[in-house]
C-alpha positions in Angstrom: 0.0 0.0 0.0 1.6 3.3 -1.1 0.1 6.5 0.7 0.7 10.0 -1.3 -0.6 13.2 0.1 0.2 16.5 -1.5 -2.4 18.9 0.5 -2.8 22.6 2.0 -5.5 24.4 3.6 -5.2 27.5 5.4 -6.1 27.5 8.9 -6.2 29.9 11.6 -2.8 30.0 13.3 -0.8 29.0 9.9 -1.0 27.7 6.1 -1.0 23.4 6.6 1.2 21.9 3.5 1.9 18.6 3.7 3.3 16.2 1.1 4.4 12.5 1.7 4.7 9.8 -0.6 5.0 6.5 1.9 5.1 2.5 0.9 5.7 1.3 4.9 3.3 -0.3 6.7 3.5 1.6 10.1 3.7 5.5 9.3 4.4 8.2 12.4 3.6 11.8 12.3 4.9 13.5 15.5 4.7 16.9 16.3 3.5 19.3 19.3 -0.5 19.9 19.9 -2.0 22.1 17.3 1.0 21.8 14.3 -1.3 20.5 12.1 -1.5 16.6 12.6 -5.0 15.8 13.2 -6.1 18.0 10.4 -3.6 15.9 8.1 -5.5 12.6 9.3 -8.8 13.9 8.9 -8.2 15.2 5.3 -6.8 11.9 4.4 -10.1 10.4 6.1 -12.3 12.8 4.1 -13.8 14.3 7.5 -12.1 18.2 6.2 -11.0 18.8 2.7 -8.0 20.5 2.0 -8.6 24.4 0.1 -6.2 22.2 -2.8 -3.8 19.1 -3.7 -4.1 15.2 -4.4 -4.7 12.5 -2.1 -4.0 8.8 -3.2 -4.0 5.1 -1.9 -2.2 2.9 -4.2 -3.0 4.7 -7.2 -7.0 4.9 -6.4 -7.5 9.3 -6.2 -9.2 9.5 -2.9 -9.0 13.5 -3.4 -8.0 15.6 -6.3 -8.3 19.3 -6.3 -7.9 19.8 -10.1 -9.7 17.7 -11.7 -12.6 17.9 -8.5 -12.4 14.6 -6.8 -13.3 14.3 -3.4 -14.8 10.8 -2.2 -17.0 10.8 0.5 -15.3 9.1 3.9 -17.5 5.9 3.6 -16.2 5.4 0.6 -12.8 5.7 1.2 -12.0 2.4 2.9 -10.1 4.0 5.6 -10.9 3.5 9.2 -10.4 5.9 12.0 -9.5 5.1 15.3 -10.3 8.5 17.3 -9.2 9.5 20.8 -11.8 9.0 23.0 -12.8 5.8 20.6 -16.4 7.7 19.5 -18.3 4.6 20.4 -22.1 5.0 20.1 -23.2 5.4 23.9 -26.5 3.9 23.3 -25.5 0.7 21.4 -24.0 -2.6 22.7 -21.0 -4.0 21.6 -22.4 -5.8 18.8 -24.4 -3.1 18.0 -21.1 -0.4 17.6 -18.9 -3.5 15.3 -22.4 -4.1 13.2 -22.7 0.1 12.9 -20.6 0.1 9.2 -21.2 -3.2 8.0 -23.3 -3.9 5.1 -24.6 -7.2 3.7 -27.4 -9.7 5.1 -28.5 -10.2 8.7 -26.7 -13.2 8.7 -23.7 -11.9 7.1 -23.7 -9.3 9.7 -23.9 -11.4 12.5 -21.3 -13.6 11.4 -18.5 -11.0 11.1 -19.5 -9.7 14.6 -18.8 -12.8 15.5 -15.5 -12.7 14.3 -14.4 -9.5 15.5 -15.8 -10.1 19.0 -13.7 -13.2 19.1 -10.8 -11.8 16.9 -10.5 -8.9 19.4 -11.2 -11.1 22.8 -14.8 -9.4 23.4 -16.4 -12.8 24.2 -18.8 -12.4 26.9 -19.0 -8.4 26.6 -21.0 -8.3 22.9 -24.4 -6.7 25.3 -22.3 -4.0 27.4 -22.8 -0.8 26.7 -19.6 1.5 26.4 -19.8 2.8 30.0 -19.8 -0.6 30.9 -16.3 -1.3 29.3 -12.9 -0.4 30.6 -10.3 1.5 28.2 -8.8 -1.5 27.1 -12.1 -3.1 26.0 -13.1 0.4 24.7 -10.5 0.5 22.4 -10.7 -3.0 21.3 -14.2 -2.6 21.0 -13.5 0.6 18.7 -11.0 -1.1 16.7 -13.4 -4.1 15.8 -16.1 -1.9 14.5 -13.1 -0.3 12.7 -11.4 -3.2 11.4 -15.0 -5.2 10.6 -15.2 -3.2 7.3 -12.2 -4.6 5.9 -10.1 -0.7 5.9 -7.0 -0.4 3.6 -5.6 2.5 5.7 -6.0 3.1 9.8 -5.3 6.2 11.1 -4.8 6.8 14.9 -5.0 9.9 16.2 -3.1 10.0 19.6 -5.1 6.6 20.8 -3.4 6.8 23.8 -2.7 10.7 25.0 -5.6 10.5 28.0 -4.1 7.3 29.7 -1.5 6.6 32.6 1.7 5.7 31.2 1.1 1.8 33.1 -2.4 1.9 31.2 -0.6 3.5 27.6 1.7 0.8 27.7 -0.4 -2.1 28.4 -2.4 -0.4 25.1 0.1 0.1 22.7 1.3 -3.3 23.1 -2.4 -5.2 22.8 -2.8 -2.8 19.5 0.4 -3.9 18.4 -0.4 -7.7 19.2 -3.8 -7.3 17.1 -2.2 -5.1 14.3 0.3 -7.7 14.0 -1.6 -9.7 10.7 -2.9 -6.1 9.1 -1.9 -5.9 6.0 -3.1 -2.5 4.9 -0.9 1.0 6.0 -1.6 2.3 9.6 -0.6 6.5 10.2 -0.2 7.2 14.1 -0.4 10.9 15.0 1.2 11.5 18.8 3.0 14.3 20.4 5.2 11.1 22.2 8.5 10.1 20.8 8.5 7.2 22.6 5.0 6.5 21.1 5.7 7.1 17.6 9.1 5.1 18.1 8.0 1.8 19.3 5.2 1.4 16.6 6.3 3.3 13.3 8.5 2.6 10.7 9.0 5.8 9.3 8.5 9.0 11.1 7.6 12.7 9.5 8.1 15.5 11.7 5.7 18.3 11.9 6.1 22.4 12.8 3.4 24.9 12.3 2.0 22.5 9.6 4.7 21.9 7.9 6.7 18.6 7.6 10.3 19.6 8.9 12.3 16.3 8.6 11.0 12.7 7.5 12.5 9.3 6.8 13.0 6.1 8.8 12.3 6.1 12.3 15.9 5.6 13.8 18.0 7.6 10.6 15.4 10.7 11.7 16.0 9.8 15.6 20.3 9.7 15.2 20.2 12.8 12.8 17.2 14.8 13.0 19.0 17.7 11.2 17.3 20.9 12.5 16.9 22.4 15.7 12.6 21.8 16.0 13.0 18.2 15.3 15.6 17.3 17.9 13.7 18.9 20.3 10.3 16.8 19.4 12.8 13.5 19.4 13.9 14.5 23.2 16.7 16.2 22.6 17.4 18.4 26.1 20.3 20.4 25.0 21.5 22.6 22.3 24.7 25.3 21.9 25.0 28.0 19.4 27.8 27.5 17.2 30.1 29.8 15.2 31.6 27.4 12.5 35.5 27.9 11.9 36.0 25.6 9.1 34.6 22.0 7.5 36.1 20.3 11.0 36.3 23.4 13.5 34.0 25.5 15.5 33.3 27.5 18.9 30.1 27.1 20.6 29.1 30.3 21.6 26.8 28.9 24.7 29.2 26.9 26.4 32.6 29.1 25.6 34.7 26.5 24.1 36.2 25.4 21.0 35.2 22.2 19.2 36.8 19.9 16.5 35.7 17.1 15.0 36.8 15.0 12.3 33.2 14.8 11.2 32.4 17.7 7.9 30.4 20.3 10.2 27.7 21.2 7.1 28.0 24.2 6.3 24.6 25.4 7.2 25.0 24.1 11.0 23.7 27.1 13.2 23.8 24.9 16.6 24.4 21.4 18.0 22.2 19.6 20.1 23.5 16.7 22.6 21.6 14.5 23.9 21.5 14.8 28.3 22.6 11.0 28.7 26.2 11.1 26.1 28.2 13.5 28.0 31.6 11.6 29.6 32.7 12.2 32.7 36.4 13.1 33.1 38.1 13.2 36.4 41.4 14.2 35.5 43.3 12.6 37.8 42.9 9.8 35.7 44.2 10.9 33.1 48.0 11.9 33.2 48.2 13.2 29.5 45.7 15.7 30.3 47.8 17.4 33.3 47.1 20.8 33.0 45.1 20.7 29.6 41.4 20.9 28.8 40.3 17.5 27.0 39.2 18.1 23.6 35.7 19.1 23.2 35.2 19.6 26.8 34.6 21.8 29.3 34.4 22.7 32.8 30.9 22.7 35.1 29.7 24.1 38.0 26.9 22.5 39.9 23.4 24.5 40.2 20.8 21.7 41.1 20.2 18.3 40.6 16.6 16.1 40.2 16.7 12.5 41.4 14.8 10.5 38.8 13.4 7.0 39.2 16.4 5.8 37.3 18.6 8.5 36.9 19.9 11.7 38.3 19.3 14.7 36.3 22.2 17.3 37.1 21.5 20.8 36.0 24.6 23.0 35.4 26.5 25.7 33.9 29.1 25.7 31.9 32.7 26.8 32.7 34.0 27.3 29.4 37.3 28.9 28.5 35.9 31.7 27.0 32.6 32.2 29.2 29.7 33.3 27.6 27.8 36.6 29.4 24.8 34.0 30.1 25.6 31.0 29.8 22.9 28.0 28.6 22.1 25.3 31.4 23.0 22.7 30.6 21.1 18.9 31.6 23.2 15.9 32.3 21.4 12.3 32.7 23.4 10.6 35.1 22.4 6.9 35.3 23.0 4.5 38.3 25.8 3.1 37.1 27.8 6.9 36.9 26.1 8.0 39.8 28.5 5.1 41.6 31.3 6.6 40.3 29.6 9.9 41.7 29.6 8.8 45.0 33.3 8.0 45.6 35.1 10.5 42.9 32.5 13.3 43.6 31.7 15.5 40.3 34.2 15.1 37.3 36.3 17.3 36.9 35.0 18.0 33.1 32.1 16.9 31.0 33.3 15.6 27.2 31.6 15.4 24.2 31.4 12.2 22.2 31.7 13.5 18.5 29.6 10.6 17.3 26.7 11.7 19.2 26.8 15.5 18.4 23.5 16.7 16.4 24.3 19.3 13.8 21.4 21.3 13.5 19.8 24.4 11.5 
């Protein structure tokens, strides 16, 4: 199943323009609250039309703004699993997975029957939604989708409302019954994590526009501009002033940096993610006796968080050439450094790995 959208549509805030052409099965579109995702899923649905553009599902023009196709949503074949499930209050189980189905009684009854036991709803076909905890909402929900045979799912942030125990109980049982799906399945979520453990390829969205896209762990290790490292967790970032192809100072942290990575020429900043800095106690390293290690720097404490699993050190810093204000910087400290913590006390200087630098725009 190949997805293409080519769409715009003014809005209030900004101009949405999106345009992806994708073959994978699992498709993520991440992106803060109000950049334009849901709009993008309900335009492929046929729930809003786009002011112009195209719209295809393996080759079959779903929308078309030149020549003035727009199908109706019923007959797109697409299902769409919303938020809060939008199950009919007033209608059972069977009722809700019978909703969209045409055919005979019979034929009716029998795919019921098959979702409800497809889906593990034995026993619950005469509750009522209120009746049904989230999990068996959203099962519920996705066998009235998945009962009309869909070629495309789209999900839009099925999880956002939940507990993270309750989210990842979820994500996991929609995983298990996606699993023989054959059709393409677009997840819209604000949560990296989300987007990471179910997609295959990511696009990255700002202000309705997509800023980066590809697969999920090339856009994760090189996200390429400043918006997108942030939305993949990214926790800090550092002007930079480059020197040449392999040198640089970064402005925010006072020091200078070389790599024998090319620094791209249109690098403005790097980020670094909080849990790759290397501690350096320099007592252990003789070479360094009265030198600064390359690419690092010196810190001064400010305040530190203890996390469930880590310690989260907040600090500023100490850079040969010191800044007027210096950026904070955040440092994830996990239990196996925080050992080290304990009997060295803090490093003496925090290092850069070079292959973990992000060079942004």
């Amino acid at each position: 199943m190949n997805l293409e959208v080519d769409i715009s549509k003014k809005l209030r805030d900004f101009d949405l323009r999106v345009s992806f052409s994708e073959g994978r099965k699992r498709i993520g579109i991440l992106g803060a609250s109000g950049c334009g995702k849901s709009m993008t899923l309900k335009s492929i649905a046929g729930i809003e039309t786009p002011d112009a553009g195209r719209i295809c599902a393996d080759g079959r023009v779903l929308y078309d703004s030149a020549r003035k196709i727009n199908q109706k949503p019923q007959k797109r074949n697409i299902g769409y699993l919303f938020q809060n499930y939008a199950l009919f209050p007033a209608m059972t189980v069977a009722e809700n997975i019978a909703a969209g189905l045409s055919g005979t009684r019979e034929e009716k009854r029998r795919r019921v029957r098959e979702m409800t036991g497809r889906f593990h709803l034995e026993g619950l076909e005469d509750h009522y939604p209120s009746r049904l905890s989230g999990g068996q909402q959203q099962r519920a929900a996705l066998a009235r989708l998945m009962a009309c045979r869909p070629e495309i799912i789209l999900l839009d942030e099925p999880f956002s409302a939940m507990d993270a125990y309750l989210r990842d109980q979820l994500q996991e049982q929609l995983s298990e019954m996606l699993e023989g799906y054959g059709g393409t399945v677009v997840l819209v979520s604000h949560n990296r994590d989300e987007i990471y453990r179910f997609c295959d390829d990511v696009l990255i969205m700002e202000q309705g526009q997509v800023i980066r896209a590809g697969e999920k762990k090339a856009v994760f290790a090189e996200p390429r501009i400043r918006q997108a490292a942030v939305l993949t967790g990214c926790k800090n970032f550092c002007s930079l002033e480059r020197r040449d192809a392999h040198h640089a100072f970064l402005k925010d942290w006072g020091i200078e940096l070389f790599t024998e990575r090319e620094i791209p020429e249109e690098t403005t900043c790097i980020g670094y993610r909080a849990h790759w800095f290397i501690p350096v106690w320099a007592g252990e390293h003789p070479e360094y006796e009265g030198k600064i290690p390359p690419n690092s720097f010196r810190v001064q404490e400010r305040r530190r968080v203890k996390l469930p699993f880590e310690m989260n050190f907040y600090l500023v810093p100490q850079g040969k050439r010191q800044p007027e204000n210096p950026a904070y910087i955040s440092w994830f400290a996990q239990e196996n450094i925080q050992k080290f913590l304990e009997k060295k006390g803090m490093p003496d200087f925090l290092q850069l790995d070079e292959k973990q630098i992000l060079f942004l725009k």
